[in-house]
N, C-alpha and C positions, 0 to 999 in steps of 0.2 A: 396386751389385752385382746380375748378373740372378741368381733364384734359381731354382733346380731341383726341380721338383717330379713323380713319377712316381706315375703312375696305377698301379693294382693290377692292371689289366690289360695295360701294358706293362711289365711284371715282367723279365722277361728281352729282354738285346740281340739275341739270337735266337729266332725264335719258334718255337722245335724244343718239342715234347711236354714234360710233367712224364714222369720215369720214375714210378708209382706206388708210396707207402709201403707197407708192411707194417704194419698195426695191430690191437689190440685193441679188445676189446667196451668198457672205457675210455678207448679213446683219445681225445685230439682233436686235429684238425688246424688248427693255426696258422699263419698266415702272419706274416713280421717283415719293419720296412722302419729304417733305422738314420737317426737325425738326425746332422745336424754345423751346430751351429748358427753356425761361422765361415765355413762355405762358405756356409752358406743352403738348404742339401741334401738334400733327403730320398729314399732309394734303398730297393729290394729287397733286401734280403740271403739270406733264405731263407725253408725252413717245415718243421716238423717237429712230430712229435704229440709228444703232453705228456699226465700221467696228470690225468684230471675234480680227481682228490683231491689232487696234486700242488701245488706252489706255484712262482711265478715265481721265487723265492731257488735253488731245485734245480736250476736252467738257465742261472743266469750265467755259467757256465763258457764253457756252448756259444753263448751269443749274443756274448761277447765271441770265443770264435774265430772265427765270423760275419763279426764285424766287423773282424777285426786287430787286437784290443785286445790288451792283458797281462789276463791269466787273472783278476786280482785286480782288473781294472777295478769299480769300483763304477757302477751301472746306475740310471736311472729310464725307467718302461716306461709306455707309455697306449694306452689303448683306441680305434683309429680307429672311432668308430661310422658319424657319416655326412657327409657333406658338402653337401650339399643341402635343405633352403632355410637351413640355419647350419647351421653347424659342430659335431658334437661331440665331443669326443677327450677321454677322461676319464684320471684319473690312476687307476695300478692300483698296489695293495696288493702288495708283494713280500711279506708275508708271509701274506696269503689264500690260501685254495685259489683254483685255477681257477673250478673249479665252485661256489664262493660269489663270486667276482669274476663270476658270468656268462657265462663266456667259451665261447664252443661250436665247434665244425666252419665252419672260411671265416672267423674272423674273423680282424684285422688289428690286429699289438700293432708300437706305434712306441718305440723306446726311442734314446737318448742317453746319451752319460758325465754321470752325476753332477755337478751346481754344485759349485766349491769357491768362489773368491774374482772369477772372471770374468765372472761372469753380470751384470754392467751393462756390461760393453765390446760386449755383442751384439747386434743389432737386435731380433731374436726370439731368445728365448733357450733357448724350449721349444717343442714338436710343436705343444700349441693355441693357442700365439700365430702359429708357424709357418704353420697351415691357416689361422688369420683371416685373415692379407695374403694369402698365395695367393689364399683365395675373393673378397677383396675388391681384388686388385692389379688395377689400371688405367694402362697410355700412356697417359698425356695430351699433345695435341701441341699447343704452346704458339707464338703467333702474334701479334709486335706487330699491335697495335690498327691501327698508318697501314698495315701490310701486310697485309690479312684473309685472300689466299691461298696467303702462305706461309710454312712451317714453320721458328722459327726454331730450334727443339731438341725435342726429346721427354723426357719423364722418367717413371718406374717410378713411380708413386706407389699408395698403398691407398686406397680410396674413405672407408674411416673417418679417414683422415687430418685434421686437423681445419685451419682458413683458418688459423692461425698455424703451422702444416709447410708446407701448400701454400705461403704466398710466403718463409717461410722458405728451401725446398729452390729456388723460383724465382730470390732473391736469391742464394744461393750459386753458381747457373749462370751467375750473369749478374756472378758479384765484384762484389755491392752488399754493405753493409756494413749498409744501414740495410735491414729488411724492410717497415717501413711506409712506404717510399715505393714499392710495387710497389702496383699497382689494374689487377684482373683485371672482365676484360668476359666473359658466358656467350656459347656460341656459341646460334644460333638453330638447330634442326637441316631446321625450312620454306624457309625464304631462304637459307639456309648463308653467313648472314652475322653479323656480332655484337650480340648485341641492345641496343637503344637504350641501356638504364641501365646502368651497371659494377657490381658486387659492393661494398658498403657493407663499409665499416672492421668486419670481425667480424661484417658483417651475413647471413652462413650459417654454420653447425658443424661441415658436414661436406664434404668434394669431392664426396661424390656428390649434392649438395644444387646444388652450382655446374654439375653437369654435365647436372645433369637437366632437359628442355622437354617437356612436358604430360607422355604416357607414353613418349618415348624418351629414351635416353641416348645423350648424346653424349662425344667422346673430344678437343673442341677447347677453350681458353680463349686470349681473347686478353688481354695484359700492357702494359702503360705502365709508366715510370720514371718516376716526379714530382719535382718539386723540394722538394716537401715533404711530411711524413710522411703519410699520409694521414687520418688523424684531424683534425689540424688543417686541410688542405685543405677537411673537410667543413663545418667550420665558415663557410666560405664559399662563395660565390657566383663562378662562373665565366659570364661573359657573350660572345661575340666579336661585335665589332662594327664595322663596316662603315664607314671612312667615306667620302663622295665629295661632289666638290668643286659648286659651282654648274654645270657643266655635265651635272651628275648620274654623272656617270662614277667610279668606283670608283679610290681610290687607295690604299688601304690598309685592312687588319684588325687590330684590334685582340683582347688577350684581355683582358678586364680582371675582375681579381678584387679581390672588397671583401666584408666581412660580410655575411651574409644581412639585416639588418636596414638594409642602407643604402636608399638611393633611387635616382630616375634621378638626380636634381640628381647626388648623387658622381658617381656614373658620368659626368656630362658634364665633373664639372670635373677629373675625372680623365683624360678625352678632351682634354682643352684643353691638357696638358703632352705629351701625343704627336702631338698633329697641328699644323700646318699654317696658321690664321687667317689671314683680312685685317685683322685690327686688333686691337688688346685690350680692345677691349669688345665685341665679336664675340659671339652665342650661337648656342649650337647646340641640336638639336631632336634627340629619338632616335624614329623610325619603326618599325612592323612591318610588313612586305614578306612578302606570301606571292603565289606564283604572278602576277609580274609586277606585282601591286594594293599599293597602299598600305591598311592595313587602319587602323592607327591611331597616332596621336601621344600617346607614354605622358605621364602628367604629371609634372613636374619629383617629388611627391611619392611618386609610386607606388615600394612596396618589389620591391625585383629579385628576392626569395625567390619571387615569382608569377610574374616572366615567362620564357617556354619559349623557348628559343633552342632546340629540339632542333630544329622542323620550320619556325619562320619564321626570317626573315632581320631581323637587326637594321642597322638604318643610322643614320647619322649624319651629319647637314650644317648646317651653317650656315642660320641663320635671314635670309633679304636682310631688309633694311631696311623695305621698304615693304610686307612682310606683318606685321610688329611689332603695328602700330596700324592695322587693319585700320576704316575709316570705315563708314557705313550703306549707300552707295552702291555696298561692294565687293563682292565674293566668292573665296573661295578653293575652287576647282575643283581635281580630280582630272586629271590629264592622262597617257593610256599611249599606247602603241606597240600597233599591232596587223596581223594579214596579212589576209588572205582566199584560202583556197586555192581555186583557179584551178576543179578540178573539184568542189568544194561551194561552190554560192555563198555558201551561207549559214550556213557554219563560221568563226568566229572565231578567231584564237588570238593572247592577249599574247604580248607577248615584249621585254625590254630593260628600263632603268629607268625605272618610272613619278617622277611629282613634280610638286608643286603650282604652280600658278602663281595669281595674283591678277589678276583681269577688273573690270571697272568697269560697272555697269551697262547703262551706253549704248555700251558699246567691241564693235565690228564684230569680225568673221573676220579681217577684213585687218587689222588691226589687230594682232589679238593675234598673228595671223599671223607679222610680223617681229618679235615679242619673242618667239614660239620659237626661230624662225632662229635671235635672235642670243644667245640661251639655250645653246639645243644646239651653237651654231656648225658648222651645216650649211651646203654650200656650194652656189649658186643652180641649179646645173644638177642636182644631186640634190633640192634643196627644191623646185624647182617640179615632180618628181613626185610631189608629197606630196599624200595627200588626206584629207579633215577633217571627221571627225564625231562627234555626239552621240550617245552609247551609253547603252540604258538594258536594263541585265537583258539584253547581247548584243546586243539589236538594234540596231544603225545605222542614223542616221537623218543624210543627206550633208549640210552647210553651205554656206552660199555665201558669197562673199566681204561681202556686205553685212548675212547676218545677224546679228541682236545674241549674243553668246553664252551673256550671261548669265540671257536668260532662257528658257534650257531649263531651267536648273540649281534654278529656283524652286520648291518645293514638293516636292521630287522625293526625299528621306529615308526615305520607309520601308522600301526595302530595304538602308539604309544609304548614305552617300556611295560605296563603292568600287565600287557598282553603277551611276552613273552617272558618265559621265567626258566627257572629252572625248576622240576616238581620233584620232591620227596614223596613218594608213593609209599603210605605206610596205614594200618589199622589207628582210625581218632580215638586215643584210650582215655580222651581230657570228658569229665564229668561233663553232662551237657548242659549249660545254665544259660541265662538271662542278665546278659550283660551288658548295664544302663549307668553309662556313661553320665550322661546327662541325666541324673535323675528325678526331674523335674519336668520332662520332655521327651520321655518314652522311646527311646533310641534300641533297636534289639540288636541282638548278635544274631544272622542265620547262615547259614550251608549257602554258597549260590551253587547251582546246577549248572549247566552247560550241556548242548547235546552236541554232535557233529552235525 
């Protein structure tokens, strides 16, 4: 219900003149605005002087005809004091004087019928509960999470409202039954997008707590429907993860949720009942991917409570065989994709899925050469545009088909292995998209650059 609230200076529907009173050296002039607290309503009704010495009980007569009440109406009256920066609207004494109530020239008495037995059927039931949601009433325009730009309802709500009304009133827009499985994300009001983390189980007090980013406020929240209540969701760990096949190509994502205290190992062998193997003794490795690099291989121990799926990418593949038991003689190298734009020569930029491959000390360019071919399964009229070097910290440095390639790769750790790789120099033929991982948390895929 929208509620109606008039200003004291939109008093009348026309804005023709006051005729002026007739008064005495006691008089004072009042102004009255009449509540209905089943409309939600608060109006003008009139104003008329009243004796300093007088009491508000000598006038119910005339504020019930005012109103259209019956003469006998019985009244509660409050003093509009002020409205800004809070609210004050005091209760007044019907059997005080005026002039021991306070009350002088321009001020404004809010009055209503009397509680009998209804006053819990009412949202506000009285003028100062009335002015509270007023000064604190807020649209909030409410916006699944997968769709950030658009509005999927609006609802009236008060900023004091506390997070169990908020998904309460959300749940009821939406005929859920259960509230706790609603989980609201704040909007950003810089990026006017939603910000990374969502609003914790109870973890604000008030809506205007949720609405708030540095010193502005904002009038958006976006909402997900969970499948489970959100309290116990939090008890767990939501990861999504990637998996792709030996050709490195992407066949599927997973979301997998397990206890915060599990490991990768669960996470794999809970990977092993949705995907795909060459065999049943098959294992799988879980990687972190950011900006086309392979950053690191978590260990089968590490707890998933630490790792951020929010901005890298998680994958998942099959370990081959012959990187298992890795001998003295081998190494396992980094291998990307990368361009070179035409007009910087000396701008870099990844792109596609990187992945390791296993070189043998003594093993040539050419060599390793047809075991990407037939890795990637590239076909010969696009592979032999290919061209092939060792990248350290950007810089490319070209291979020939005779040199060894292993031993660029010797010694060369301290700025980390994802810093030196070996680059496939080829044109990016892959459709260029937007790939969100995390689909709830806005994760992009871009190109990194690199200069010399």
């Amino acid at each position: 219900m929208m509620a109606t609230f008039k200003y004291f200076g939109y008093f009348q529907d026309q804005l023709a003149p006051l005729r002026p009173l007739e008064r005495n050296k006691d008089d004072i002039l009042l102004f009255f605005k009449l509540y209905n607290p089943e409309k939600e309503e608060l109006r003008y009704v009139g104003r008329t002087f009243v004796k300093a010495g007088g009491r508000p009980l000598d006038i119910l007569e005339k504020l019930n005809e005012m109103a259209g009440f019956q003469q006998s109406e019985d009244l509660f009256l409050f003093e509009e004091i002020k409205f800004e920066p809070n609210v004050m609207c005091e209760y007044i004494d019907r059997r005080a004087t005026f002039r021991a109530s306070q009350l002088e020239d321009g001020d404004i008495i809010c009055y209503q019928k009397a509680f009998k037995e209804e006053e819990d059927k009412y949202r506000y039931p009285d003028v100062p509960s009335f002015l509270e949601y007023v000064r604190g009433r807020q649209v909030v325009h409410f916006r699944r999470l997968e769709k950030p730009k658009e509005d999927e309802f609006c609802l009236e709500l008060s900023k004091q409202h506390t997070y169990d009304d908020v998904v309460e009133k959300v749940a009821h827009q939406l005929e859920l039954s259960d509230p706790s499985k609603i989980r609201l994300t704040p909007h950003n009001c810089y990026s006017q997008q939603p910000k990374p983390q969502p609003i914790k189980y109870r973890g604000v007090e008030r809506l205007s707590d949720m609405l708030v980013h540095y010193n502005q406020m904002s009038d958006i929240l976006y909402f997900e429907v969970l499948d489970l209540p959100l309290p116990e969701l939090q008890g767990l760990k939501s990861l999504k993860v990637a998996f792709h096949n030996a050709k490195t190509e992407e066949v599927s994502v997973h979301n997998i949720r397990l206890p915060k205290q599990s490991t990768v190992g669960d996470v794999i062998n809970e990977l092993k009942g949705k995907v795909e193997l060459s065999g049943p003794i098959a294992e799988l490795r879980i990687l972190e991917v950011f900006y086309h690099k392979i950053y690191k291989i978590f260990p089968l121990v590490e707890k998933i409570e630490n790792i951020n799926d929010q901005y890298w990418t998680l994958r998942a593949e099959e370990i081959p065989e012959d990187e298992k038991n890795l001998g003295p003689q081998e190494r396992l190298i980094h291998v990307y994709h990368f361009t070179r734009d035409a007009s910087q020569t000396n701008m870099v930029q990844n792109f596609g899925e990187p992945f390791f491959l296993l070189v043998h000390e003594d093993e040539t360019l050419a060599k390793v050469k047809l075991r990407i071919q037939k890795k990637l399964q590239v076909p010969d009229e696009e592979f032999v545009k290919w061209k092939f070097a060792f990248l350290s910290l950007g810089r490319p440095e070209y291979l020939q088909d005779s040199d060894v390639v292993a031993t660029r790769f010797q010694k060369r750790d301290t700025y980390g292995a994802w810093e030196h790789y070996l680059g496939l120099e080829h044109a990016d033929s892959a459709p260029k998209r937007v790939h969100q991982l995390n689909q709830n948390r806005h994760t992009f895929e871009k190109p990194v650059k690199i200069y010399n």
